[in-house]
C-alpha positions as CSV (number, residue, x, y, z in Angstrom):
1,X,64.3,89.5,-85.1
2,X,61.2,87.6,-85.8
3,X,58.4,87.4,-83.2
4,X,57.0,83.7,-82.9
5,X,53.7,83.3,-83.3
6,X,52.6,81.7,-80.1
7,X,54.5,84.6,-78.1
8,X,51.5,86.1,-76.1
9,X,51.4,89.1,-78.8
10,X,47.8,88.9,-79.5
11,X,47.7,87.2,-83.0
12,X,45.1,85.2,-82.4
13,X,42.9,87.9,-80.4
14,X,43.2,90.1,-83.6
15,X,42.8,87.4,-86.0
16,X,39.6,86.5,-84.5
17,X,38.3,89.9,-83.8
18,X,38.2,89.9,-88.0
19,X,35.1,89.0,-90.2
20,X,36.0,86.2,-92.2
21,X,33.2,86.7,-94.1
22,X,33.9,89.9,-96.0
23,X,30.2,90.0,-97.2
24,X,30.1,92.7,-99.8
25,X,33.7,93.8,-100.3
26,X,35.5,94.4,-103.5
27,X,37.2,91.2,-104.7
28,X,38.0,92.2,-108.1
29,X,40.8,95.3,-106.7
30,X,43.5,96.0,-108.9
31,X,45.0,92.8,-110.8
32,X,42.6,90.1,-109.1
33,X,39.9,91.4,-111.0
34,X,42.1,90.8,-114.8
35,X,40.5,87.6,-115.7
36,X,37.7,85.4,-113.6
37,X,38.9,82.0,-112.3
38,X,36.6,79.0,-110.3
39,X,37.2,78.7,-106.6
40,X,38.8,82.1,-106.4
41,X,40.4,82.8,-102.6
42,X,39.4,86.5,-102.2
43,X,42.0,88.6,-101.9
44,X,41.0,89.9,-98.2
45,X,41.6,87.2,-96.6
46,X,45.9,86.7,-97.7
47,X,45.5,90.6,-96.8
48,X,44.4,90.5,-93.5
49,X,46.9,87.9,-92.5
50,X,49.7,89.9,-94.0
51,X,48.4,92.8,-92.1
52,X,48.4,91.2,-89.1
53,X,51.8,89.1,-89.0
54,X,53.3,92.1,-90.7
55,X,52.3,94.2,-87.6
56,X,53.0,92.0,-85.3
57,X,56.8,91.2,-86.3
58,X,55.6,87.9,-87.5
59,X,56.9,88.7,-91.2
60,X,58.9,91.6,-92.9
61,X,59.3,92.9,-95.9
62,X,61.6,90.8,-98.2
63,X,60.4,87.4,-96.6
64,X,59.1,84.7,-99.0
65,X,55.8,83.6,-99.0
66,X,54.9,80.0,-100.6
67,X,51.9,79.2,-101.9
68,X,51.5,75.5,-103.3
69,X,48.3,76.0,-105.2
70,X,48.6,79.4,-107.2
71,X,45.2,79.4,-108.8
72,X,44.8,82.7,-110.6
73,X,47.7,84.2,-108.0
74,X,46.0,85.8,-105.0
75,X,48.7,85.4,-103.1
76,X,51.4,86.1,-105.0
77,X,49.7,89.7,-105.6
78,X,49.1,90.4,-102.2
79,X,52.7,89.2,-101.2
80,X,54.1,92.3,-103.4
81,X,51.4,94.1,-102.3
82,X,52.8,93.7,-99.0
83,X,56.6,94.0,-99.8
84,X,57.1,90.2,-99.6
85,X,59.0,87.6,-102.4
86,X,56.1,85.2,-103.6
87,X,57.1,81.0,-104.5
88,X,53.6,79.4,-105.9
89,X,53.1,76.2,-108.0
90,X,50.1,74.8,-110.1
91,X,49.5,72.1,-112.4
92,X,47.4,74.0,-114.3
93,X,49.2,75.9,-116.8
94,X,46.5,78.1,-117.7
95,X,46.8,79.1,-113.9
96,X,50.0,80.0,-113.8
97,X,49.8,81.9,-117.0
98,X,46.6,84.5,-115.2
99,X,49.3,84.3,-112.0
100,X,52.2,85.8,-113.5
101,X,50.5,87.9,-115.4
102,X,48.6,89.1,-112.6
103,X,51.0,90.0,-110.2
104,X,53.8,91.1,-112.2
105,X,51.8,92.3,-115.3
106,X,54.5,94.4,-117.4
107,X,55.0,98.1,-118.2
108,X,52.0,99.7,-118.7
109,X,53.2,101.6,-121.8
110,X,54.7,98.8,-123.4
111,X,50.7,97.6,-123.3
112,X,49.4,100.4,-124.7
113,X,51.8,100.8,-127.0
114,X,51.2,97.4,-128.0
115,X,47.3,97.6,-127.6
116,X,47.3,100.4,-130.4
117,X,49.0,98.1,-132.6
118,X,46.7,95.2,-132.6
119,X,43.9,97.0,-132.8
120,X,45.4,99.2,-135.4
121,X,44.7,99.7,-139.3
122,X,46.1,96.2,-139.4
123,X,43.0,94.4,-137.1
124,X,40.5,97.0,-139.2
125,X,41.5,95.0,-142.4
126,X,41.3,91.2,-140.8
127,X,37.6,92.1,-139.1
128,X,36.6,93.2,-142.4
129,X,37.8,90.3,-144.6
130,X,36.2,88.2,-141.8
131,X,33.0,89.9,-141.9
132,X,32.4,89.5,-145.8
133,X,34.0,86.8,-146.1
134,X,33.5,84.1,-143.3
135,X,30.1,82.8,-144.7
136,X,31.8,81.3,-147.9
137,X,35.5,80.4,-146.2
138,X,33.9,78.0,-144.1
139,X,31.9,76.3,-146.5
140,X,35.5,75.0,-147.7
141,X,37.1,73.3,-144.4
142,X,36.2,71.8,-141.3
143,X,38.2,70.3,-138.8
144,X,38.4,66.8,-137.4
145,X,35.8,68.3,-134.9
146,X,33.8,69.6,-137.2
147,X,34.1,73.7,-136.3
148,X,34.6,76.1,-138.9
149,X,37.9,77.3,-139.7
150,X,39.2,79.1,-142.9
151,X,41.6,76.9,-144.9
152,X,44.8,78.5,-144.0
153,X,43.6,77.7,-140.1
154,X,45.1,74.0,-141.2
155,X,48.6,74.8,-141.8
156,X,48.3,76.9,-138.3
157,X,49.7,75.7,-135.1
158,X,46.7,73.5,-134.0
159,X,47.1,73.8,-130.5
160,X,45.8,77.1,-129.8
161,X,43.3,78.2,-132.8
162,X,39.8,77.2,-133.6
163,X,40.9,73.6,-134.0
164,X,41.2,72.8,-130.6
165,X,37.3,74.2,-130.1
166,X,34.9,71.3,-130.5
167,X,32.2,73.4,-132.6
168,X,28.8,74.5,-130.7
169,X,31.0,76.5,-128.2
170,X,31.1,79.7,-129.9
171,X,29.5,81.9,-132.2
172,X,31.2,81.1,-135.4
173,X,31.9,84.8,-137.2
174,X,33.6,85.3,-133.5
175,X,35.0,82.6,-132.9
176,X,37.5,83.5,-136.1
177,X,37.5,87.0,-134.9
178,X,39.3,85.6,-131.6
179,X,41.5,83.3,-133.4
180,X,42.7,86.0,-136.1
181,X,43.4,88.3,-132.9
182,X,45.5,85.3,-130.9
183,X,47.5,85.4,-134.2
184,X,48.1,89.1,-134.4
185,X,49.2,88.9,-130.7
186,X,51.8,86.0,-131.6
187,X,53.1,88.4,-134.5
188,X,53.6,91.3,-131.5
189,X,56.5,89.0,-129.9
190,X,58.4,90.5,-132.4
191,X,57.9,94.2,-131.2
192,X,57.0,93.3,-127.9
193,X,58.1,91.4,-124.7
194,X,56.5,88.7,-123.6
195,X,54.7,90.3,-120.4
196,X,53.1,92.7,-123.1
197,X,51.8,90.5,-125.5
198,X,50.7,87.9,-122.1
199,X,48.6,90.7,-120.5
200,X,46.8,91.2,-124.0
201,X,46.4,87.3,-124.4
202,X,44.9,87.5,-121.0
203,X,42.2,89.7,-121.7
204,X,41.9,88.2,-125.0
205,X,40.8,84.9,-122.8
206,X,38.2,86.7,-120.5
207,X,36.6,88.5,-123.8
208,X,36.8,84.8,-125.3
209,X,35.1,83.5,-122.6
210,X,32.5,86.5,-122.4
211,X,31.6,85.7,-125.9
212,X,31.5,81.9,-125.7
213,X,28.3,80.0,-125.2
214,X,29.5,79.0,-121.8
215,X,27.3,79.9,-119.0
216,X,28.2,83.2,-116.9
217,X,27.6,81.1,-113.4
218,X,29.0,77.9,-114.4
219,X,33.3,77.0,-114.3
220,X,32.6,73.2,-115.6
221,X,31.7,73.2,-119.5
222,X,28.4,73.9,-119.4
223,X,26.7,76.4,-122.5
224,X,23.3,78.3,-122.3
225,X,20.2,76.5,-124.0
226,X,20.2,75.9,-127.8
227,X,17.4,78.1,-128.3
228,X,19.6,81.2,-127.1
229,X,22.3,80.7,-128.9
230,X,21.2,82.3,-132.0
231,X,20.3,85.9,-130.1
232,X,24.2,85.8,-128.1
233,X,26.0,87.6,-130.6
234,X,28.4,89.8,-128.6
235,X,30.6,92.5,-130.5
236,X,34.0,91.2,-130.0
237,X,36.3,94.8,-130.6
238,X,34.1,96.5,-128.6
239,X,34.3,93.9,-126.2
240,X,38.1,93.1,-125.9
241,X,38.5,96.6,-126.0
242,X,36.5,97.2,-122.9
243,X,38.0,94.6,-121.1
244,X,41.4,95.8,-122.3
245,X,40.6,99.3,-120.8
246,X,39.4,98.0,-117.3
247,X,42.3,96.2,-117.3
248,X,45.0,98.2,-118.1
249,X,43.5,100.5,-115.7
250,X,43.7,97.9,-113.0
251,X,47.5,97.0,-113.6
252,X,48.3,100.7,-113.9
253,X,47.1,101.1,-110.1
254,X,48.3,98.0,-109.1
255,X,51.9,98.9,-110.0
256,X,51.4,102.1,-108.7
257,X,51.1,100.1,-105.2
258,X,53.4,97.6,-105.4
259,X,56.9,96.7,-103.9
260,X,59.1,97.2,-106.9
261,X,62.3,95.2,-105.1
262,X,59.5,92.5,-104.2
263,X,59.4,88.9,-106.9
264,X,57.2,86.6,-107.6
265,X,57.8,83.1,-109.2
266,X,55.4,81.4,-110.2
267,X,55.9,77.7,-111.0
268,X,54.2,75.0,-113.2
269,X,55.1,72.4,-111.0
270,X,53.1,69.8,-108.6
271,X,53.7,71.1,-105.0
272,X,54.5,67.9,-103.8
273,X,58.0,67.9,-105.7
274,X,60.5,67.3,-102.6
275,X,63.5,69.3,-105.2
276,X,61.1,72.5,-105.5
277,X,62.0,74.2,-102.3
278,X,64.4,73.1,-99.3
279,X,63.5,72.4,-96.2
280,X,62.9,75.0,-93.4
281,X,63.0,77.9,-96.3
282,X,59.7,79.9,-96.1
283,X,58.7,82.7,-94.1
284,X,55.2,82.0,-94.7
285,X,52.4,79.4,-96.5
286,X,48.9,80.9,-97.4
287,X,47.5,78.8,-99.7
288,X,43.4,77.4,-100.6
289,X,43.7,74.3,-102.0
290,X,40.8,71.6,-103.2
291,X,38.4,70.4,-101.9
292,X,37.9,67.7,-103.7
293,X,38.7,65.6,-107.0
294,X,38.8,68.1,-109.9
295,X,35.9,66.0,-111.4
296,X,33.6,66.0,-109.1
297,X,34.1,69.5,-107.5
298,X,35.8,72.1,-109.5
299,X,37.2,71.6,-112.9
300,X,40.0,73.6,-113.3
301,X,41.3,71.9,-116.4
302,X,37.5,72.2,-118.2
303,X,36.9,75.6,-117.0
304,X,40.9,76.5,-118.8
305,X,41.1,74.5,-121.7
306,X,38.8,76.7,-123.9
307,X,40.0,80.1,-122.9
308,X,43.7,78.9,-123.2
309,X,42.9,77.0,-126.8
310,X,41.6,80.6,-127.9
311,X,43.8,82.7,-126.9
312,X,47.5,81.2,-125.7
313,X,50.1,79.1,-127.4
314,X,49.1,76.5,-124.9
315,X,49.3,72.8,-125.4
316,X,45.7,71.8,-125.5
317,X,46.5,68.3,-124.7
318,X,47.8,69.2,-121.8
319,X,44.9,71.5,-120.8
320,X,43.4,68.3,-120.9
321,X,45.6,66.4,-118.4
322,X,44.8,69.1,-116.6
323,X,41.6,67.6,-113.9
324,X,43.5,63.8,-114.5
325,X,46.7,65.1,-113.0
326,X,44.9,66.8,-110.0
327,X,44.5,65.5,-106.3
328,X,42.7,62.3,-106.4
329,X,42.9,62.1,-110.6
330,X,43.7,59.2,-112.0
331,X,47.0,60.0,-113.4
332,X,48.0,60.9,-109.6
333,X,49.9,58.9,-107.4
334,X,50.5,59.0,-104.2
335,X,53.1,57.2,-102.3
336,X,51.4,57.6,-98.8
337,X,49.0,54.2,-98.3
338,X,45.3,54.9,-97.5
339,X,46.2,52.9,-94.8
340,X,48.3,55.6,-93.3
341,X,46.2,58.6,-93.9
342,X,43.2,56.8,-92.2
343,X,45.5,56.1,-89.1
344,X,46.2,60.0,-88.8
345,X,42.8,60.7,-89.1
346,X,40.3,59.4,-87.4
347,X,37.5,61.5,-88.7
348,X,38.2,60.6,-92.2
349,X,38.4,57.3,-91.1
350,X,34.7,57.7,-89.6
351,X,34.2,59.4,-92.5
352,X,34.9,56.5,-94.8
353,X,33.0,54.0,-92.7
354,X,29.9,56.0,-93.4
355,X,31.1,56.3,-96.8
356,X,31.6,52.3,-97.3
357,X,28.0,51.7,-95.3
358,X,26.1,54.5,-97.7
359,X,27.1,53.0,-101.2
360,X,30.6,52.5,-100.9
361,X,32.2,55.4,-102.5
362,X,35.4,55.9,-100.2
363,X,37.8,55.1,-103.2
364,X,37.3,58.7,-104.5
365,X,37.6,60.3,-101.4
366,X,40.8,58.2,-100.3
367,X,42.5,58.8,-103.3
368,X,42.2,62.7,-102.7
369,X,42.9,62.6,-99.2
370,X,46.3,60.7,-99.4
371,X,47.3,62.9,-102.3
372,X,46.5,66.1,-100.0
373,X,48.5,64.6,-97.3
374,X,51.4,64.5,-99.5
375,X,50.6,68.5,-99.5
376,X,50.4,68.9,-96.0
377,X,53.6,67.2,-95.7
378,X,55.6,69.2,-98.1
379,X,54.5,72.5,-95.9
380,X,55.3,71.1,-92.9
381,X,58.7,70.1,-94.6
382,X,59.3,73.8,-95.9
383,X,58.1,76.3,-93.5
384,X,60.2,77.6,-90.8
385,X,60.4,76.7,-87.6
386,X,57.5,79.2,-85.7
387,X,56.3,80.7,-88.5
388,X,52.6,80.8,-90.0
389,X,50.8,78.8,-92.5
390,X,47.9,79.7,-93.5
391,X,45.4,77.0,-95.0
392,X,41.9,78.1,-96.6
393,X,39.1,74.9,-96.9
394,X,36.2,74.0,-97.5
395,X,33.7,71.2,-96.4
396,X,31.8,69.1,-99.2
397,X,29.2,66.1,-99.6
398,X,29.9,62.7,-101.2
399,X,26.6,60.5,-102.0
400,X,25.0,62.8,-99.1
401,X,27.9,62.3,-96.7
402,X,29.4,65.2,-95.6
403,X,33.0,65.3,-95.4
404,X,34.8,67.4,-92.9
405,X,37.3,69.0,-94.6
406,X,38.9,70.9,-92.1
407,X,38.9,68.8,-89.3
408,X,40.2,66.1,-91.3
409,X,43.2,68.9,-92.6
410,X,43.7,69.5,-89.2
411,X,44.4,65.9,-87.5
412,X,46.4,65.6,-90.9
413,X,48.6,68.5,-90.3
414,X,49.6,67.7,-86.5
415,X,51.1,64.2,-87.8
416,X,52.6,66.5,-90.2
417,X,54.6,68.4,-87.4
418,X,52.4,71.4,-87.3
419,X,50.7,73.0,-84.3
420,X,47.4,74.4,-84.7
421,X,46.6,78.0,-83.5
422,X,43.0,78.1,-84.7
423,X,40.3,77.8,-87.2
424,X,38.2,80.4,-88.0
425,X,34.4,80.1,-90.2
426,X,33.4,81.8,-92.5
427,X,30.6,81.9,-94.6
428,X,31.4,82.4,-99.0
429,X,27.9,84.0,-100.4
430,X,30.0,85.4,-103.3
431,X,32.6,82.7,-104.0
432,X,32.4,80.9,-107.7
433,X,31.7,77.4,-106.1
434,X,28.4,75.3,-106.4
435,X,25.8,75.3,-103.4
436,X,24.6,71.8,-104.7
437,X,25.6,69.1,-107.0
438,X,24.4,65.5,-107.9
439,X,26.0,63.6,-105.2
440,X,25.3,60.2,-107.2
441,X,26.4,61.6,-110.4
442,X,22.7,61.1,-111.7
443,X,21.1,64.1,-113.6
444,X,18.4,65.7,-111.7
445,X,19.5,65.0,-108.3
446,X,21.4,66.9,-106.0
447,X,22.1,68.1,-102.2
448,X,24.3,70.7,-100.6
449,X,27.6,70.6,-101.3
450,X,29.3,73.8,-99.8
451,X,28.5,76.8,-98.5
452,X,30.7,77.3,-95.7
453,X,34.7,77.7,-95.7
454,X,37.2,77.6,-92.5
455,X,40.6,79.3,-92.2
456,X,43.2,77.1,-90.2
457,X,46.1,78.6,-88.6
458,X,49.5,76.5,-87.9
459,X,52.9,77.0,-86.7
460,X,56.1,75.3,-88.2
461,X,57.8,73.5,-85.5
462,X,61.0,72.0,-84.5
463,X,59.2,68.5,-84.7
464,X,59.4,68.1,-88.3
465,X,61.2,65.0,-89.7
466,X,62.0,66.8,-92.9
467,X,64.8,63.8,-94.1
468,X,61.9,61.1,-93.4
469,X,59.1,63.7,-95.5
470,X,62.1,64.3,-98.1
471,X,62.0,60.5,-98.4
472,X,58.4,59.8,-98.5
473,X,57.6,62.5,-101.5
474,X,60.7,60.7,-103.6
475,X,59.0,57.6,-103.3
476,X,56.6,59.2,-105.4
């Protein structure tokens, strides 16, 4: 039997008794440390509410846990970690590619089996022919952007080799080292399954990035100065080897730990889909979702598409509909009015008045806000009567304005039908997000934008209309 999580239990005592924080920790433990990702929620925190609802009776081992924006799969890890069936969904494809392969990354010997091979005799022979010959095969094509490609690269599949790299991006000799290897790993499906030959793409795309011109700190495209670019000429064997070796090494003790009766499914799917999940099914919701516009905050889609052009068999055009097709994008629609959303909450209604009497830019914000409502709706529509969701945000600045992210996710989430238990700060001094940006969009100018995250604690309730929420995400 279930404990509730308002039964006086001390939940909330224990949860607050924790540092939210986790200044200096380890966030990089077993698979979340396979391949970097923007906007990362660290892994302590899903871990320290699974501690704590685990050992309070809250959840159990074989309960499912939903989490409607995967990212790279924190949650999903931890939820096997812990014994627990994991649901997630992203738009991103890219993302759900580093979740699956994160938490349930294959047999480790298939991978090393299948790591000898492609760095076998075979690879010896295409880095040398490579090497002596790239200067001259380049001469001979170029693609519609202009990178250098050998001539056979044309009658390749164009969505995941050099073609799909708009030249500057990476050194050139590797750039067709990383190519040649993605093709080598497509030849493994033949030996291999594909949870082998996916963990070897994966690290493929973190040494792709690691040799790119991109900069280190940056997730939006954004490369190092010109005037570097000709001393940045990384080794790429040595370097997909070593960060084949920390991985494998990471998924080895990760399975070693793991639940082996415990799934994860991971979905490329937008959360808001009423026909995902029924109503009143999940145990449990930890999620982190935007804060913002993919645009103007983090780029998911731009930080991807280069990564999964280099070393996946993903559709780069729709890498690119990627940041579009995210909250607030223009190619999302929401069927909740602005109207609406502004009525439930009236501090992003006070938000939007000081929006409208600064400059006038509410239209972004809105258009976020009443797709995120649609999120907070499908939770409230899913979770379990009494049981926790968990909901990780952070607070941003539009033309100067700060917006209140929480507060506003809050108000939101009681018209939803769920009861707040608490919110607790924290502050993110190692999280991959920007402490300032250009809050007009003009180069050279910028202001704080976030340094400060909160996580808010609900409760499904009986309350939920889940037949009128059913109906208002089929409007859709």
């Amino acid at each position: 039997m279930q404990t509730s999580l308002f039964d006086h239990n001390g939940i909330t005592s224990e949860l607050s008794e924790i540092d939210w924080s986790f200044n200096g920790v380890d966030t990089k433990y077993l698979t979340h440390g396979l391949h970097r990702y923007p906007a990362r929620m660290i892994p302590q925190i899903p871990r320290a509410l699974f501690n704590t609802w685990t050992d309070k009776g809250v959840l159990s081992p074989g309960d499912t846990v939903f989490d409607p924006f995967a990212g790279s799969g924190t949650t999903a890890v931890e939820a096997r970690l812990h014994g627990m069936n994991a649901i997630a969904t992203d738009i991103n494809p890219f993302a759900c590619l580093l979740s699956r392969g994160k938490a349930t990354p294959g047999d480790i010997d298939s991978i090393e089996a299948a790591i000898g091979r492609c760095l076998g005799p075979d690879w010896t022979y295409r880095e040398r022919f490579i090497d002596q010959n790239h200067n001259e095969a380049v001469q001979q094509q170029r693609t519609r952007w202009g990178e250098d490609v050998y001539p056979e690269d044309l009658d390749s599949n164009k969505n995941h080799d050099a073609y799909a790299v708009k030249k500057g991006w990476f050194p050139e000799r590797q750039l067709a080292k990383i190519e040649s290897m993605q093709r080598l790993l497509t030849e493994l499906r033949a030996e291999f399954d594909y949870k082998t030959v996916r963990f070897l793409r994966i690290a493929l795309s973190q040494t792709a990035r690691e040799i790119s011109y991109q900069r280190d700190s940056e997730f939006k495209r954004h490369r190092i100065p010109e005037d570097e670019r000709a001393d940045h000429n990384p080794p790429f064997t040595e370097t997909f080897i070593e960060v084949l070796t920390e991985n494998v090494e990471k998924a080895r003790a990760y399975t070693e730990k793991v639940n082996p009766t415990a799934e994860a499914d991971i979905q490329h799917a937008d959360c808001r889909n009423p026909d995902l999940l029924e109503p009143n099914s999940m145990d449990a919701i930890i999620c982190s979702p935007p804060y913002g516009d993919h645009p103007t905050t983090v780029a998911y889609g731009q930080f991807s598409q280069d990564p999964a052009a280099t070393a996946t068999p993903l559709d780069v055009d729709q890498m690119k509909d990627v940041d579009p097709s995210g909250l607030g994008g223009r190619d999302s629609v929401a069927s909740v009015s602005f109207e609406t959303v502004t009525s439930w909450s009236s501090t992003l209604q006070k938000t939007r008045e000081t929006l409208q009497a600064n400059d006038g830019r509410d239209d972004d914000v809105l258009s976020f806000f009443t797709d995120y409502a649609e999120t907070l709706l499908q939770m409230s529509r899913v979770i379990k009567p009494e049981q926790p969701v968990a909901i990780v945000v952070g607070n941003r600045t539009v033309s100067r304005t700060p917006i209140p992210m929480h507060m506003i996710t809050t108000e939101i989430a009681l018209e939803a039908g769920l009861k707040h238990q608490h919110t607790f700060a924290r502050s993110i001094p190692s999280k991959t997000l920007p402490m300032k940006n250009a809050p007009e969009n003009v180069p050279g100018q910028s202001g704080e934008m976030i340094a400060d995250e909160y996580v808010l604690v609900f409760q499904g309730t009986e309350n939920v209309d889940t037949a009128l929420i059913d109906g208002v995400l089929r409007d859709k």
